[in-house]
C-alpha positions in Angstrom: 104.5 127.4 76.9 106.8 128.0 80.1 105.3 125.4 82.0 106.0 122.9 79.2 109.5 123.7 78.4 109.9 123.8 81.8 108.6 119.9 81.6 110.5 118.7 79.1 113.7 120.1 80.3 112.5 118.5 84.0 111.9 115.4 82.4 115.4 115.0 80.3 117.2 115.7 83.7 115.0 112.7 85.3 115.4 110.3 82.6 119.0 110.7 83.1 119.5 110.6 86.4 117.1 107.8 86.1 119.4 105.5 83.5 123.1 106.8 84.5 122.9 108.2 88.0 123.8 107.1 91.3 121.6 106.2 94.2 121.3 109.7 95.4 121.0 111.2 91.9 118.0 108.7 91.2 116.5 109.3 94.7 116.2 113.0 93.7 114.6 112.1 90.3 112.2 110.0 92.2 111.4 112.7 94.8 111.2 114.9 91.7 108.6 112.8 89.9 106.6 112.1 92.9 106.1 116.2 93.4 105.5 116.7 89.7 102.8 113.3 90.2 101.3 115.4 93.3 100.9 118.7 91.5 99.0 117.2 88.6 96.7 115.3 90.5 96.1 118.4 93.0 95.7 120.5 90.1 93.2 117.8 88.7 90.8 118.3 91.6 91.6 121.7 92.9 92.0 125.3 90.9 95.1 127.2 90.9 94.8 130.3 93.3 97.5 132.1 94.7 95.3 134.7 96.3 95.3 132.8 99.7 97.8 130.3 101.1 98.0 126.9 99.0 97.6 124.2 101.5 97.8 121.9 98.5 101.5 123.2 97.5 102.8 123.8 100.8 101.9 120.1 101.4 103.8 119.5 98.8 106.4 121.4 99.3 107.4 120.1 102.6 107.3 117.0 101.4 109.9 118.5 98.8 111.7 119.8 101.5 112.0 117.2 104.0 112.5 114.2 101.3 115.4 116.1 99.9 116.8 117.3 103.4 116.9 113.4 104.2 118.7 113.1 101.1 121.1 115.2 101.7 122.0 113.9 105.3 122.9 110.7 103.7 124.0 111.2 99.8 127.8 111.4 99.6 127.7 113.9 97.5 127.9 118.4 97.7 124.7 119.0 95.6 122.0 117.3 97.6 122.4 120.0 100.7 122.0 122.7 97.5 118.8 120.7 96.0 117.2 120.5 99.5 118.3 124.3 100.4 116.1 125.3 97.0 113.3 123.1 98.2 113.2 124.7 101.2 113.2 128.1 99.9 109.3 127.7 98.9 108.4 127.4 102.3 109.3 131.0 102.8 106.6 131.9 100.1 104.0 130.1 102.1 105.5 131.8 105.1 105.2 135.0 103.6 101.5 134.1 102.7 100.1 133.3 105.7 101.9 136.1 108.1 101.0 138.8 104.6 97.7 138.5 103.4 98.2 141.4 101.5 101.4 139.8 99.0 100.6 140.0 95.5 99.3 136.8 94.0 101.8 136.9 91.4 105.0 137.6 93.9 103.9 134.7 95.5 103.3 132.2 92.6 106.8 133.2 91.8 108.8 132.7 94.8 107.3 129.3 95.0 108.4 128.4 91.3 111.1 130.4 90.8 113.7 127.9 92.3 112.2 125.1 90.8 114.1 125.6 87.6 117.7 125.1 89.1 117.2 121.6 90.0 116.9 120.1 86.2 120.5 121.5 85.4 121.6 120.7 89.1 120.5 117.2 88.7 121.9 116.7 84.9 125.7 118.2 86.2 125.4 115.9 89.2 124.7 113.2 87.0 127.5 113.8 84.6 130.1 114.1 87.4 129.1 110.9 88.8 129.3 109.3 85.0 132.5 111.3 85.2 133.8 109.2 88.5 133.0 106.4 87.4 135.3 106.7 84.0 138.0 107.3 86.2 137.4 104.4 88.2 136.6 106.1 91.3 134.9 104.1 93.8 133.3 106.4 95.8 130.0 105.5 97.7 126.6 107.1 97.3 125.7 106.8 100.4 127.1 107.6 103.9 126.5 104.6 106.2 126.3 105.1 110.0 127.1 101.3 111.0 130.7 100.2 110.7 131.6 97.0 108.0 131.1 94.1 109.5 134.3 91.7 108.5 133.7 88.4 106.7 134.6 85.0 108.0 136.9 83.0 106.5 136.5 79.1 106.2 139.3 78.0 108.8 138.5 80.4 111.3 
């Protein structure tokens, strides 16, 4: 019953990202959808145990972690470095697993979940502020850009 709450709420927060977010907003529900997309099919093929180290979660974990790190370098916006800080925080679990055997399987389960359930509301607020900017008529970009504008030509130059 967790899990599917847990789902539903994931999936409300992508939808909306998906229909009024930014580029970085929809970037992170596409990260997000592409983990959840990995977990079922590794969960199709392989059983859940947490008695040794998941090689099939940290995989997709670091992807987690590195997608949303990359995000956050180039998003002009706060909450990506958060998202990609609670991405990384997983890794520790498989960390933990692999230097203690002896963790319980249940302490590790939950430090790799646990932070999972921050990024639906994350991504909904960061969605709303952006909505938010744009009533206001802000014009800020989504992204930071590394190359400078180039300046257009006029006809009688």
């Amino acid at each position: 019953m967790r899990m599917a709450f847990f789902l539903a709420f994931l999936l409300v927060a992508l939808g909306y990202a998906a229909w009024r977010g930014g580029g970085p907003e929809r970037a992170m529900a596409a990260i997000a959808l592409t983990m959840v997309g990995a977990d079922k099919m590794l969960h199709a093929f392989v059983p859940v145990e947490f008695a040794s180290l998941d090689t099939g979660h940290l995989a997709i974990d670091l992807f987690g972690a590195s997608a949303t790190t990359l995000l956050a370098l180039f998003a002009h916006r706060f909450w990506p470095m958060c998202v990609a800080v609670l991405h990384i925080l997983p890794l520790l679990a498989h960390t933990s697993r692999f230097l203690d055997v002896e963790i319980h399987p249940a302490a590790y389960l939950t430090m790799q979940v646990a932070t999972s359930w921050l990024i639906p509301p994350i991504l909904i607020l960061a969605t709303w502020r952006h909505q938010r900017r744009l009533a206001r008529g802000d014009s800020e970009p989504s992204w930071y850009i590394s190359s400078r504008r180039s300046i257009p030509r006029t006809a009688n130059r």
